[in-house]
Residue frames as a rotation matrix with the C-alpha (Angstrom) as fourth column:
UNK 1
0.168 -0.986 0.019 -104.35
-0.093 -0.035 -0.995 236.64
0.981 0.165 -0.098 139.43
UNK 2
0.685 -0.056 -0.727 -102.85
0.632 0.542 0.554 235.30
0.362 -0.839 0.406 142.71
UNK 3
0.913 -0.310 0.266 -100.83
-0.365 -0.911 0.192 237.65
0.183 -0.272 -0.945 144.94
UNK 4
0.093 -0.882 -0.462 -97.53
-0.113 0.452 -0.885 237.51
0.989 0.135 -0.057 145.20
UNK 5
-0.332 -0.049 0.942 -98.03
-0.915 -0.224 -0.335 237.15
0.228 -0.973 0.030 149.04
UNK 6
0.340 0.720 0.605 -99.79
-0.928 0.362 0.090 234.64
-0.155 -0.592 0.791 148.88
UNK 7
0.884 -0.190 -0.427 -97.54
-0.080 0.838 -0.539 232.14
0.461 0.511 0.726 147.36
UNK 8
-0.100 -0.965 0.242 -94.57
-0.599 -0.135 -0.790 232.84
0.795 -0.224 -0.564 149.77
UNK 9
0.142 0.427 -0.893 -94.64
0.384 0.808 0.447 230.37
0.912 -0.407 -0.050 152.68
UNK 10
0.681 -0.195 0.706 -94.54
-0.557 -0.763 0.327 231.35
0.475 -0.616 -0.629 156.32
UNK 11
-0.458 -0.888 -0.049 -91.06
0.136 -0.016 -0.991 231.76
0.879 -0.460 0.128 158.08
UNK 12
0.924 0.161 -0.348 -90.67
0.349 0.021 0.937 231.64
0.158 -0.987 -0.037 161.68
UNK 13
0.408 -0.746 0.526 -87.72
-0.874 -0.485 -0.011 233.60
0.263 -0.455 -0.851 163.39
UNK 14
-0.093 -0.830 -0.550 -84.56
-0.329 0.547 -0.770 231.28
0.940 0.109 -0.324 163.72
UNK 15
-0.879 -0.057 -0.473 -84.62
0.353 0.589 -0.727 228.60
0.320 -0.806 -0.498 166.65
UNK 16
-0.886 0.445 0.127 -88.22
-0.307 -0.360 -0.881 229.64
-0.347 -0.820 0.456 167.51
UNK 17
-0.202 0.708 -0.677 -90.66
-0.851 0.215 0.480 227.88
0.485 0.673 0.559 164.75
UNK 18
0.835 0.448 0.319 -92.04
-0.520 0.831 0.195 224.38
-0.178 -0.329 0.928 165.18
UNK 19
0.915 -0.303 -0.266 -88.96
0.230 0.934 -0.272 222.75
0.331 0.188 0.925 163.63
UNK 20
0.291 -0.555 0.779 -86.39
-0.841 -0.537 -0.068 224.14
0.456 -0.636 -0.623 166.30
UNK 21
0.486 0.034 -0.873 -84.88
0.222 0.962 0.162 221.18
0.845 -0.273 0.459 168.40
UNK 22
-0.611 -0.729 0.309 -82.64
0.058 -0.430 -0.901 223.24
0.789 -0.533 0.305 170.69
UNK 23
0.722 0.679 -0.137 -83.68
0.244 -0.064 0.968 223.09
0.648 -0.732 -0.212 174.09
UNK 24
0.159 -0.732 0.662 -81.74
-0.663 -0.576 -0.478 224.52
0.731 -0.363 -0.577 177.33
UNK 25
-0.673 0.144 -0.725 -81.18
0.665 0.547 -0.509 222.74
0.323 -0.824 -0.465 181.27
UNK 26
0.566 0.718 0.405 -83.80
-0.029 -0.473 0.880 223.32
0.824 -0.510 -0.247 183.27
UNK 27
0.050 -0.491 0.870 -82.74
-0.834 -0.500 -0.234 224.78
0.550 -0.713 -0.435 186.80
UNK 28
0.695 0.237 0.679 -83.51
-0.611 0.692 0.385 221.41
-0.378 -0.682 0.626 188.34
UNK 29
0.762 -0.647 0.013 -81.03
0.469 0.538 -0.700 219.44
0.446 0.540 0.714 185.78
UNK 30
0.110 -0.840 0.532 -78.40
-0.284 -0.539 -0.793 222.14
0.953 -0.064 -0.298 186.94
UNK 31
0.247 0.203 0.948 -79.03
-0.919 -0.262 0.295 221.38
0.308 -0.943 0.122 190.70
UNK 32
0.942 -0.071 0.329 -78.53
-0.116 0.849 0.515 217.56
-0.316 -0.523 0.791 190.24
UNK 33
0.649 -0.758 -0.065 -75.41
0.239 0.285 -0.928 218.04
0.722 0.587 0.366 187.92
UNK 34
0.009 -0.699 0.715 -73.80
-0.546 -0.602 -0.582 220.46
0.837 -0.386 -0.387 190.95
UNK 35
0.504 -0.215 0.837 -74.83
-0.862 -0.065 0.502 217.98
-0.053 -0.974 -0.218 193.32
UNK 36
0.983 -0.181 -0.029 -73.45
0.111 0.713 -0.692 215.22
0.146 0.677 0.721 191.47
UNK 37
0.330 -0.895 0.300 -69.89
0.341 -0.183 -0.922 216.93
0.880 0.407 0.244 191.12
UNK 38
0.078 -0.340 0.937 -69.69
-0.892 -0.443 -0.087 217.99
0.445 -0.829 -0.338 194.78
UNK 39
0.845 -0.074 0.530 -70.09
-0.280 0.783 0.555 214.35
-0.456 -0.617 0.641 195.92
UNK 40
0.718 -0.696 0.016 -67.54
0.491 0.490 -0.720 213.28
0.493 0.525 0.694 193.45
UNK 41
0.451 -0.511 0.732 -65.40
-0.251 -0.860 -0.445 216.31
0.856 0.017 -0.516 194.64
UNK 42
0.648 0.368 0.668 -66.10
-0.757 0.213 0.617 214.79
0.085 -0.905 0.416 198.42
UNK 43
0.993 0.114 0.006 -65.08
-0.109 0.958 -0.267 211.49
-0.036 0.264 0.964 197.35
UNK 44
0.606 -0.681 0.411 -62.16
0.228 -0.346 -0.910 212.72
0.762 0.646 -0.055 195.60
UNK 45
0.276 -0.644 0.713 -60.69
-0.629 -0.682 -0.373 214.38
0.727 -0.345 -0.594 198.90
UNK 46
0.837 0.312 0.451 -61.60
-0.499 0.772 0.393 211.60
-0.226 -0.554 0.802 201.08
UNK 47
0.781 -0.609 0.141 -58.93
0.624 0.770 -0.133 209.26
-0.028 0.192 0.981 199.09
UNK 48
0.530 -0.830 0.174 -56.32
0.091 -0.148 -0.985 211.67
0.843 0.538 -0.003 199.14
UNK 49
0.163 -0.081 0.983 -56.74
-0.937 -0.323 0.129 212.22
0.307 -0.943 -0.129 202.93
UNK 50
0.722 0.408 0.559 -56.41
-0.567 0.812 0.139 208.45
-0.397 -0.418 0.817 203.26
UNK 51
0.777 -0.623 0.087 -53.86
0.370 0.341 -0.864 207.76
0.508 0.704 0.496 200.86
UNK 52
0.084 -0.833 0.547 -51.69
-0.365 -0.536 -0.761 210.62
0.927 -0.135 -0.349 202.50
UNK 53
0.540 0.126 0.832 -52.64
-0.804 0.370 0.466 208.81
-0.250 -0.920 0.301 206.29
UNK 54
0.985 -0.149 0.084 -51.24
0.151 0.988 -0.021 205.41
-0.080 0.034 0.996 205.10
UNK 55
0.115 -0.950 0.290 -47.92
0.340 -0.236 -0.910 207.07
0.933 0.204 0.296 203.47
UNK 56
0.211 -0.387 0.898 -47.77
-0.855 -0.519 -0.023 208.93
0.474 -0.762 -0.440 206.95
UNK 57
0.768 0.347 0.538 -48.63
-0.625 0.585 0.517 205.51
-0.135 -0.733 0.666 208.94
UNK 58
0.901 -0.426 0.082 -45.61
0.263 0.687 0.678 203.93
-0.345 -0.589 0.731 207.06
UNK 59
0.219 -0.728 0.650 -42.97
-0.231 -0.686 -0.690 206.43
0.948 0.002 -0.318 207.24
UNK 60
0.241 0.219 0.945 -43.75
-0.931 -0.223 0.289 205.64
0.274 -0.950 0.150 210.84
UNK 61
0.778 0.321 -0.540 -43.25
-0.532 0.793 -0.297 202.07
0.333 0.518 0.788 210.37
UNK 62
0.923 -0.384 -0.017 -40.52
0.220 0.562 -0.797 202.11
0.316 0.732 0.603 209.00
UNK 63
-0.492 -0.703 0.514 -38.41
-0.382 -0.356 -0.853 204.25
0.783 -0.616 -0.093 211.50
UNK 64
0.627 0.136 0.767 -39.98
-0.755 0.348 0.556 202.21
-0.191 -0.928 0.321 214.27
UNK 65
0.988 -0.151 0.006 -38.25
0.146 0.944 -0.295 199.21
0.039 0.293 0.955 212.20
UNK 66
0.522 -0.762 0.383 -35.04
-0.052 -0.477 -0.877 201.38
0.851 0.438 -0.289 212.02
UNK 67
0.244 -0.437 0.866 -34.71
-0.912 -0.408 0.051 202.41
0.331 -0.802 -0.498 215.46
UNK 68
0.613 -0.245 0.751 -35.23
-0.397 0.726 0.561 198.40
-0.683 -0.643 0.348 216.89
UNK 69
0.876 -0.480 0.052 -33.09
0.407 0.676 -0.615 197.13
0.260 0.559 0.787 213.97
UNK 70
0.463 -0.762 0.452 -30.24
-0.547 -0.647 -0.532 199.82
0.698 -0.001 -0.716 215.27
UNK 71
0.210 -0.447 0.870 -30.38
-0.973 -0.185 0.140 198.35
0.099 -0.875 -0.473 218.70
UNK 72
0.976 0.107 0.192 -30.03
-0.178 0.895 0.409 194.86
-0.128 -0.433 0.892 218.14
UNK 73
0.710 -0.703 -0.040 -27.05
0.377 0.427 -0.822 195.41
0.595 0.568 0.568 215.69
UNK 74
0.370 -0.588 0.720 -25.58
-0.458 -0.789 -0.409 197.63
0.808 -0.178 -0.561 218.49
UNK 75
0.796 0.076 0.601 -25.68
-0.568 0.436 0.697 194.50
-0.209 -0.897 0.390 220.63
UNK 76
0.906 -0.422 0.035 -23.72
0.241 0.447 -0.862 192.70
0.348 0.789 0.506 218.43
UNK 77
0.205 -0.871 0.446 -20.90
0.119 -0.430 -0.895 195.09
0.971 0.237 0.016 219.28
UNK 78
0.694 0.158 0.702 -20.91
-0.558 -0.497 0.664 194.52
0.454 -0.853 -0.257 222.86
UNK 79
-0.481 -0.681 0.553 -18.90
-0.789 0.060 -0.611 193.27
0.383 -0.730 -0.566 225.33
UNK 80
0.462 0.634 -0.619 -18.87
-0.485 0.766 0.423 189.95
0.742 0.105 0.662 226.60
UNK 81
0.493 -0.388 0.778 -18.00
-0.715 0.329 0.617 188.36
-0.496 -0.861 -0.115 230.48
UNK 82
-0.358 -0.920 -0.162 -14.68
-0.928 0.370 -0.051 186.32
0.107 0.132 -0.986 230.33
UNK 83
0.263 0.194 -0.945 -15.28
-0.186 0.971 0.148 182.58
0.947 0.137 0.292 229.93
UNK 84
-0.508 -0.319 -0.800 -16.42
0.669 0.440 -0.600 180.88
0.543 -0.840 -0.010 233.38
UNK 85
-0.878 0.479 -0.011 -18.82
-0.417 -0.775 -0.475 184.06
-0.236 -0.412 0.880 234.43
UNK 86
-0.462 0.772 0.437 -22.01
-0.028 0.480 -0.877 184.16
-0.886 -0.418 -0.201 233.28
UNK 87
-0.705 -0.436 0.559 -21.53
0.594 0.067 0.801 184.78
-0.386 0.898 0.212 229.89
UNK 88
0.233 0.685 -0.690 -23.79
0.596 -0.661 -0.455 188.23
-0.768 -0.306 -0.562 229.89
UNK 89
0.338 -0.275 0.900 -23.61
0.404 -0.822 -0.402 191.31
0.850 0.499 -0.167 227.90
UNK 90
-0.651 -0.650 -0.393 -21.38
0.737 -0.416 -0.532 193.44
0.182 -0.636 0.750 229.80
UNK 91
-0.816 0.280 -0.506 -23.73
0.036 -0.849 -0.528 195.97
-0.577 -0.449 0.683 231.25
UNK 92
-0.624 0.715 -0.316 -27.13
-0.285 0.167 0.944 194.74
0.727 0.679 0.100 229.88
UNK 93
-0.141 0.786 0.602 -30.34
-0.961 0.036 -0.272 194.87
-0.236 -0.617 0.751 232.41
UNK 94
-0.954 0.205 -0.219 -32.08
0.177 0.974 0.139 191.68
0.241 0.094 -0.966 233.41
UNK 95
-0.031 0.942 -0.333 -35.38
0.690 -0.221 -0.690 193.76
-0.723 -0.251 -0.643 233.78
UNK 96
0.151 0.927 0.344 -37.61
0.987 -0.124 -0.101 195.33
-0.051 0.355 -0.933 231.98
UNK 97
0.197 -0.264 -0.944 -36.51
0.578 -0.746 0.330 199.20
-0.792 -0.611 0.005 230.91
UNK 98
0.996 0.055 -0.072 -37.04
-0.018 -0.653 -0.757 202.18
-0.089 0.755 -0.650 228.88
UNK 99
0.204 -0.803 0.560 -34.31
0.815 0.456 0.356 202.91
-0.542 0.384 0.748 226.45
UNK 100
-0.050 -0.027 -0.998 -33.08
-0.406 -0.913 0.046 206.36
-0.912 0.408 0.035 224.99
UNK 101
0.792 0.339 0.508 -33.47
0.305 0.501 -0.810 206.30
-0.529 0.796 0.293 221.49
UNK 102
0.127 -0.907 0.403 -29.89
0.960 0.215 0.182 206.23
-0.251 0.363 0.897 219.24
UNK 103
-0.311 -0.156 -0.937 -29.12
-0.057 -0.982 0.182 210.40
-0.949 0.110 0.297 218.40
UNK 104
-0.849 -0.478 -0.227 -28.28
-0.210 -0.089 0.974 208.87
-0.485 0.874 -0.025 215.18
UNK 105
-0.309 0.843 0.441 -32.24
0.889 0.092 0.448 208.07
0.337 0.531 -0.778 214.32
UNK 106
-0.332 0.485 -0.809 -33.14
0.342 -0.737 -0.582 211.87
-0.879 -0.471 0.079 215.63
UNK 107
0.382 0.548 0.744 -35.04
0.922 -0.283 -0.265 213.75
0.065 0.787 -0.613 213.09
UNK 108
-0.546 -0.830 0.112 -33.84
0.833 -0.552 -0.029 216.77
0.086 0.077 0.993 211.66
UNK 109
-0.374 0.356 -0.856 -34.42
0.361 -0.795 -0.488 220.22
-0.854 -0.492 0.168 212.58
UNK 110
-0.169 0.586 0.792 -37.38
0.965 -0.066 0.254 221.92
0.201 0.807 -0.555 210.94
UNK 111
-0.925 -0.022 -0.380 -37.70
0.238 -0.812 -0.533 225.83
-0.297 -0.583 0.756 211.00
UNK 112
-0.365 0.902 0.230 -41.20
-0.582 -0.414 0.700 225.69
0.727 0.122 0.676 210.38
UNK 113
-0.253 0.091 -0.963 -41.47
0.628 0.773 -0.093 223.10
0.736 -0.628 -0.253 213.81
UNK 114
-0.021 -0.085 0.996 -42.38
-0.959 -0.280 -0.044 224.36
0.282 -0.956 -0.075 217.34
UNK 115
0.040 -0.117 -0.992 -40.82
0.182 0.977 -0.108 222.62
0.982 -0.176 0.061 219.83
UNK 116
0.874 0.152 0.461 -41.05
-0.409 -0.280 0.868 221.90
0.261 -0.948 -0.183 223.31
UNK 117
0.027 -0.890 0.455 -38.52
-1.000 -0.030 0.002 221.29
0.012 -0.455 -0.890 226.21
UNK 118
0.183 -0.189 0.965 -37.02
-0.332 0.912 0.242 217.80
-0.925 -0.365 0.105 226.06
UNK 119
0.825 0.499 0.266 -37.39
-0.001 0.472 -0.882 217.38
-0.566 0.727 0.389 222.34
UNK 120
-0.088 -0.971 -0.223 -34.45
-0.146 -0.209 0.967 216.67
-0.985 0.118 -0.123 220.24
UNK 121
0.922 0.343 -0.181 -33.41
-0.194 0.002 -0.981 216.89
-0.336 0.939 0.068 216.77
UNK 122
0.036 -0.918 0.395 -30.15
0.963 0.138 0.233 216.31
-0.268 0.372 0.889 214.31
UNK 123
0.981 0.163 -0.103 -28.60
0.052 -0.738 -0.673 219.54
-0.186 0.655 -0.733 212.75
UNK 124
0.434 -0.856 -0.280 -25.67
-0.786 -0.208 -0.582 220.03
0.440 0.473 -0.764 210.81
UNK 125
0.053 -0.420 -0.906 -24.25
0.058 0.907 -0.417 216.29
0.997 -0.030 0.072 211.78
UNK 126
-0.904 -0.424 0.056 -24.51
-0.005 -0.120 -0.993 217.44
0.427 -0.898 0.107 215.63
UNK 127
-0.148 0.845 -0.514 -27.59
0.784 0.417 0.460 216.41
0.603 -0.334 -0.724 218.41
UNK 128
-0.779 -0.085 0.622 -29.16
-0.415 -0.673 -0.612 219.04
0.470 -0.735 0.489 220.40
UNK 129
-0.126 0.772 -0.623 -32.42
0.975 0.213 0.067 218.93
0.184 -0.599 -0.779 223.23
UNK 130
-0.123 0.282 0.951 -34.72
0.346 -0.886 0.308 221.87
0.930 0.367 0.011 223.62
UNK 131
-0.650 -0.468 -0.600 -34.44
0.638 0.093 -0.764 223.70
0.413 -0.879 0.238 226.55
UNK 132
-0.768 0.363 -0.528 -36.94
-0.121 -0.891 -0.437 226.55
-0.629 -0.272 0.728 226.06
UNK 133
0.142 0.732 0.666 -40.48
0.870 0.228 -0.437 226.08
-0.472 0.642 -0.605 223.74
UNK 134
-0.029 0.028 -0.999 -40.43
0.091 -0.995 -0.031 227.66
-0.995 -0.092 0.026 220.86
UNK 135
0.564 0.456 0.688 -40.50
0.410 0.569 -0.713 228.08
-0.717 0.684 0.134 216.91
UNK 136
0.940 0.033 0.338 -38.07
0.330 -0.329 -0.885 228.85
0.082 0.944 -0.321 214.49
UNK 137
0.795 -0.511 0.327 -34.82
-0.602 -0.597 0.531 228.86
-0.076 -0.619 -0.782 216.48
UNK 138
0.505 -0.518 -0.690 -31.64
-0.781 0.065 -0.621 227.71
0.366 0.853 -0.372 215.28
UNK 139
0.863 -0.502 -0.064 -29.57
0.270 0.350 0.897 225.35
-0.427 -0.791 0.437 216.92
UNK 140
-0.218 -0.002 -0.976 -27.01
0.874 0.444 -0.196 225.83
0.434 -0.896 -0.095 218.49
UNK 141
-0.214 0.530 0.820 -28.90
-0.426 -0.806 0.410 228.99
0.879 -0.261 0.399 220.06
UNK 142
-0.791 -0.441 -0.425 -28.03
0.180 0.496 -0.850 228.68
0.585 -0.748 -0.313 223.66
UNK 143
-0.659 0.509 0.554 -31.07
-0.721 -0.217 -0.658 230.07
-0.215 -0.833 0.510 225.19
UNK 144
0.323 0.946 0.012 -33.07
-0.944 0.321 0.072 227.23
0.065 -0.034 0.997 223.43
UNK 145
0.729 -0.287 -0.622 -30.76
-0.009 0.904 -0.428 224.33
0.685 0.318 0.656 222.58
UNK 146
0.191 -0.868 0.459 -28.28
-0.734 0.184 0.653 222.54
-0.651 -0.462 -0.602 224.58
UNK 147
-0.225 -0.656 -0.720 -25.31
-0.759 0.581 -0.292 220.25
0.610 0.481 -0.629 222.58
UNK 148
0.259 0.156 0.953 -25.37
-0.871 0.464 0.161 216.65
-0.418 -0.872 0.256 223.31
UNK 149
-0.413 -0.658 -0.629 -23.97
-0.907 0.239 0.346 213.31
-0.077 0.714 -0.696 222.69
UNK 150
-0.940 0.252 -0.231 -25.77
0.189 0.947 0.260 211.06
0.284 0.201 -0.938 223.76
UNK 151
-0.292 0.730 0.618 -29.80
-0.532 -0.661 0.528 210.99
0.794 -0.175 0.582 224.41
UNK 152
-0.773 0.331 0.541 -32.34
-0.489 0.231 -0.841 209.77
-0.404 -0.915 -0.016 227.55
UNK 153
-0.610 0.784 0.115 -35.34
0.790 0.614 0.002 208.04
-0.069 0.092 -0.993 228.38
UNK 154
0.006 0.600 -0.800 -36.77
0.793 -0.490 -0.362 211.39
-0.609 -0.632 -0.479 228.88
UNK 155
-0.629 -0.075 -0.774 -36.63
-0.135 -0.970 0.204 212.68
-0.766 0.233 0.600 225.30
UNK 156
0.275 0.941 0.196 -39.15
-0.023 0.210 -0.977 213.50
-0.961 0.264 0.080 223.30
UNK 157
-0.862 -0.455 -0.224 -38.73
-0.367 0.256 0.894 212.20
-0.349 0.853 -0.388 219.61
UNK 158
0.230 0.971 -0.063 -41.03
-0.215 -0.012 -0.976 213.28
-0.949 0.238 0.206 217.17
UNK 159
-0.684 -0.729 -0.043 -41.07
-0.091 0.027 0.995 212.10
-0.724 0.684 -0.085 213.73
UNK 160
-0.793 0.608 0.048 -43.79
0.253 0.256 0.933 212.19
0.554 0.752 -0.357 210.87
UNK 161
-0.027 0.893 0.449 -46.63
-0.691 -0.341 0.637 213.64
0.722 -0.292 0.627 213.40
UNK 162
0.800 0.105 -0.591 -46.21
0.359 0.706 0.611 210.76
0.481 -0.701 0.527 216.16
UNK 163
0.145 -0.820 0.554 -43.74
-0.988 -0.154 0.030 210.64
0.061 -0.551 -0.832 219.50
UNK 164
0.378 -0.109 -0.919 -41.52
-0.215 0.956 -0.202 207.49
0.900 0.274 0.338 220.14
UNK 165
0.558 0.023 0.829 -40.70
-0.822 0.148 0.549 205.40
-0.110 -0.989 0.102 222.90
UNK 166
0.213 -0.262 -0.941 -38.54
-0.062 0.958 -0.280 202.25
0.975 0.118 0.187 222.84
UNK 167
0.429 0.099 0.898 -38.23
-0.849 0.384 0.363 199.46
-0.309 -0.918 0.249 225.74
UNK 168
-0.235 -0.601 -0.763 -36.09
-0.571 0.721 -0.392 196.74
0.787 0.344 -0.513 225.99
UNK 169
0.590 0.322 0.740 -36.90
-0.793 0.403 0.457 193.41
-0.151 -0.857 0.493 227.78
UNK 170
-0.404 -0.806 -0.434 -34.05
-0.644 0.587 -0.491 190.55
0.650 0.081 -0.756 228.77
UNK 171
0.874 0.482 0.059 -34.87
-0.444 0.745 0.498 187.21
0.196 -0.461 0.865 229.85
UNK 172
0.226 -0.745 0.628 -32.60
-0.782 0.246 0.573 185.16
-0.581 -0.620 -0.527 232.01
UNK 173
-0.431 -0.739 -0.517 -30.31
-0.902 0.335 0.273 182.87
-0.028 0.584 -0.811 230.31
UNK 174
0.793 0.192 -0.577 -31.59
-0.245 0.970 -0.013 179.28
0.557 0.152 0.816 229.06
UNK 175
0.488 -0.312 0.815 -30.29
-0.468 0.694 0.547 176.71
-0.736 -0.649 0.193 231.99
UNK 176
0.474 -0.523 0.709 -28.82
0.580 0.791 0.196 174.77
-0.663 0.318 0.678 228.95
UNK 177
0.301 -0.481 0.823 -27.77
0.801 -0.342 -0.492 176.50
0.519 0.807 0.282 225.83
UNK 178
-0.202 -0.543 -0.815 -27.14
0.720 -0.647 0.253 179.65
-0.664 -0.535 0.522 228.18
UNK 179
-0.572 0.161 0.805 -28.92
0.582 -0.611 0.536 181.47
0.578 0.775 0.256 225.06
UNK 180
-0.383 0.643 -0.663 -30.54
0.540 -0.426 -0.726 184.54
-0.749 -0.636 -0.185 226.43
UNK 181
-0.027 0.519 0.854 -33.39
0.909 -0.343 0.237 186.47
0.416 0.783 -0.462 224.38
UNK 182
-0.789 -0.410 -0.457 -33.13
0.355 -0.912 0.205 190.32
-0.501 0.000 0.865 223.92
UNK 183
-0.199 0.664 0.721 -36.51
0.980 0.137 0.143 191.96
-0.004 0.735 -0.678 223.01
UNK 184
-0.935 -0.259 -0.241 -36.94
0.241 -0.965 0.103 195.16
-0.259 0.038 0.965 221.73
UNK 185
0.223 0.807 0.548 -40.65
0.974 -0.213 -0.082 197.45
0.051 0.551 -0.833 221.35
UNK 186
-0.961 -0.247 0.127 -41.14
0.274 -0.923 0.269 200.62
0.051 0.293 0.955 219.92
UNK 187
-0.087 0.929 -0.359 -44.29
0.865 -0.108 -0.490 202.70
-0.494 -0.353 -0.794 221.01
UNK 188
-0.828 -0.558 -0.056 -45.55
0.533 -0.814 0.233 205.42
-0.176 0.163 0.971 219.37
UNK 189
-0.169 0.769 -0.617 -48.49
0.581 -0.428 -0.693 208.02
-0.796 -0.475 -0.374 219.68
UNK 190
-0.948 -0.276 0.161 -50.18
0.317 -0.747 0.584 210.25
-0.040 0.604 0.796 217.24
UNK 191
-0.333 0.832 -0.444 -52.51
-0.003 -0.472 -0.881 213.04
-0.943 -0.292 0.160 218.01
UNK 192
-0.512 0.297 0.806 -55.08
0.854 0.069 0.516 213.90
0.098 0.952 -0.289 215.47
UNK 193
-0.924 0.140 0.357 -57.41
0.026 -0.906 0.423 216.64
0.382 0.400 0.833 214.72
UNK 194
0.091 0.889 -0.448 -60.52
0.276 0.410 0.869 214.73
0.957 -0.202 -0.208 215.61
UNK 195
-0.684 -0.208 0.699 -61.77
-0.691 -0.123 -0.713 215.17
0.234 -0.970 -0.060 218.82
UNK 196
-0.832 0.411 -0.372 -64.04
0.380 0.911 0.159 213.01
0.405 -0.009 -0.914 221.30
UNK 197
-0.054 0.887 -0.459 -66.59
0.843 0.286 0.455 213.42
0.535 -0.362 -0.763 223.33
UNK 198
0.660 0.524 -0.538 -65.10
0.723 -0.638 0.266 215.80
-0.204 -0.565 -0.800 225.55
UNK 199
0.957 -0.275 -0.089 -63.84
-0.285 -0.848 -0.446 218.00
0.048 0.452 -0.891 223.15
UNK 200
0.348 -0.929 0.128 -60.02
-0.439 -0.041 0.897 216.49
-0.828 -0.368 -0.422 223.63
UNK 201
-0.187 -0.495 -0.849 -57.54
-0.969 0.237 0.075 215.53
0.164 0.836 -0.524 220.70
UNK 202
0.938 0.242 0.248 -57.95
-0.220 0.969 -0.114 211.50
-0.267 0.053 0.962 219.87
UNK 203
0.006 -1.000 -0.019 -54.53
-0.948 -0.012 0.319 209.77
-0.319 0.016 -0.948 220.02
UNK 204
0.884 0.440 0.159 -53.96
-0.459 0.880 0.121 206.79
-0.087 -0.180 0.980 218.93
UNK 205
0.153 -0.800 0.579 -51.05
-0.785 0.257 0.563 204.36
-0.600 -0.541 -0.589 220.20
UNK 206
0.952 -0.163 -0.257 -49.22
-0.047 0.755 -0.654 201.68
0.301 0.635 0.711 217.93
UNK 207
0.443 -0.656 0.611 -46.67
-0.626 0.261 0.735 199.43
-0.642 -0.708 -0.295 219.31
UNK 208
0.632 -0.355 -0.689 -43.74
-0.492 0.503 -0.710 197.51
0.599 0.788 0.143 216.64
UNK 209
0.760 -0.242 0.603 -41.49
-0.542 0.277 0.794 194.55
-0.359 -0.930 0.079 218.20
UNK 210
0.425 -0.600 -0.678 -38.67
-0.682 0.279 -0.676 192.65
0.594 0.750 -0.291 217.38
UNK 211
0.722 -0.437 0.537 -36.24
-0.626 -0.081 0.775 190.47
-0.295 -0.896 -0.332 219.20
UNK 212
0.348 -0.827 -0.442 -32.72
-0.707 0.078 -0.703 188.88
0.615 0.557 -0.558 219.02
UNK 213
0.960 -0.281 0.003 -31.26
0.201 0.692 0.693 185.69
-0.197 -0.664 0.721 220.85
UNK 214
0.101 -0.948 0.301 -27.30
-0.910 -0.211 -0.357 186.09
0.402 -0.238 -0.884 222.28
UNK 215
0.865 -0.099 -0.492 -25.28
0.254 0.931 0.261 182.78
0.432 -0.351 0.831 223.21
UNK 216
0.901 -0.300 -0.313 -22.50
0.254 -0.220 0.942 182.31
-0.351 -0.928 -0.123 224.90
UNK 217
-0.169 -0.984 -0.057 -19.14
0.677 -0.158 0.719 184.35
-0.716 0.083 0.693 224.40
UNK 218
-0.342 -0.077 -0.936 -21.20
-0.517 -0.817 0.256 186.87
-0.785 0.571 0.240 222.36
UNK 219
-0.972 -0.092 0.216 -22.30
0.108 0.644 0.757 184.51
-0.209 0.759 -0.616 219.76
UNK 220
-0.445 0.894 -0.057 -25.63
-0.792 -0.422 -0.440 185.40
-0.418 -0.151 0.896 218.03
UNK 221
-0.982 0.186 -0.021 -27.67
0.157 0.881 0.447 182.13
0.102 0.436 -0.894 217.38
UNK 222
-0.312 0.929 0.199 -31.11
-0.915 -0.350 0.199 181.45
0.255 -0.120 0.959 216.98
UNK 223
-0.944 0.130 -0.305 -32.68
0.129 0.991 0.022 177.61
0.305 -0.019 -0.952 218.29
UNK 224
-0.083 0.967 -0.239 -36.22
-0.500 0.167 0.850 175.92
0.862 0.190 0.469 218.54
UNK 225
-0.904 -0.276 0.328 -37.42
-0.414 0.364 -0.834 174.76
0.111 -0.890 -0.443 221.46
UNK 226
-0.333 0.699 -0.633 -39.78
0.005 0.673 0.740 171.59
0.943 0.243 -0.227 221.83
């Protein structure tokens, strides 16, 4: 008579016999997956830091395009010498010369800004210029702001993380047509984080131009010359 033992087959404890397939990561599989997902990760910030630089670069643009499209149209509205003169803009340079930039393109006050002396801003439909550095001061708060109506060469106008500049150059009147050209550039500067060599912020400078021809009696024309 056969035992009843002996006719029972052998069992193996769950997930641990020969016919188991389960298997785990080995520490080395884990080590390329994490480095795997940190470059991506890398990658990943990279384009958003670049993406957000371009959107910054034209915001910047686009108020340089603002400010020289203001002044040409403000030529428009000038004065013009009486027929039989020289048929000028009435108080328009024939040289080369900085130019205040328009109040009406100032950027508005930020109370999370610090600002220094010279710098202006827009608040509540009125222009002010800082008189005192500082951060988080209202305008019109006389010890920091002064009121103003109109601005200088000698403020500072920040906008999007850059400062602006604008120049205007006039060329003497065309001997025939009496057409004189009217060019306008905007300069502007923006520090970065980076540094160089000797440890100092890296700026970099970008310059936008434009320009407008004036005939005579105020007329705005535009002609080709062969």
């Amino acid at each position: 008579m056969r035992s009843p033992l002996s006719s029972s087959p052998l069992r193996h404890p769950a997930g641990c016999g020969p016919e188991s397939t389960e298997r785990g990561f080995t520490i080395v599989e884990v080590m390329v997956a994490a480095t795997i997902l940190v470059v991506g990760f890398i990658g990943l910030i990279e384009a958003v830091k670049v993406t957000s630089d371009m959107m910054d670069h034209a915001r910047r643009q686009t108020y340089s395009t603002q400010i020289i499209n203001h002044e040409i149209e403000a030529l428009r509205f000038l004065s013009w010498d009486v027929p039989g003169s020289t048929n000028d803009i009435v108080g328009l340079p024939t040289a080369s010369t900085a130019v205040a930039i328009d109040p009406q393109l100032w950027p508005n006050w930020s109370s999370t800004a610090t600002y220094v002396a010279n710098q202006v801003i827009a608040y509540n439909d009125a222009w002010y210029r800082c008189i005192l550095a500082h951060s988080g001061q209202t305008p019109p708060n006389g010890t920091y702001w002064t009121s103003i109506t109109t601005g200088a060469t000698t403020d500072i106008v920040s906008f999007s993380g850059a400062t602006y500049t604008l120049a205007r150059t006039v060329t003497n009147p065309d001997p025939v047509t009496n057409i004189r050209e009217v060019n306008f550039t905007v300069t502007w500067v923006v520090k970065t984080s980076r540094r160089d060599a000797s440890n100092n912020p890296l700026t970099f400078t970008y310059r936008r131009s434009n320009s407008a021809w004036f005939g005579k009696y105020g007329l705005n024309l535009s002609y080709q010359r062969q």
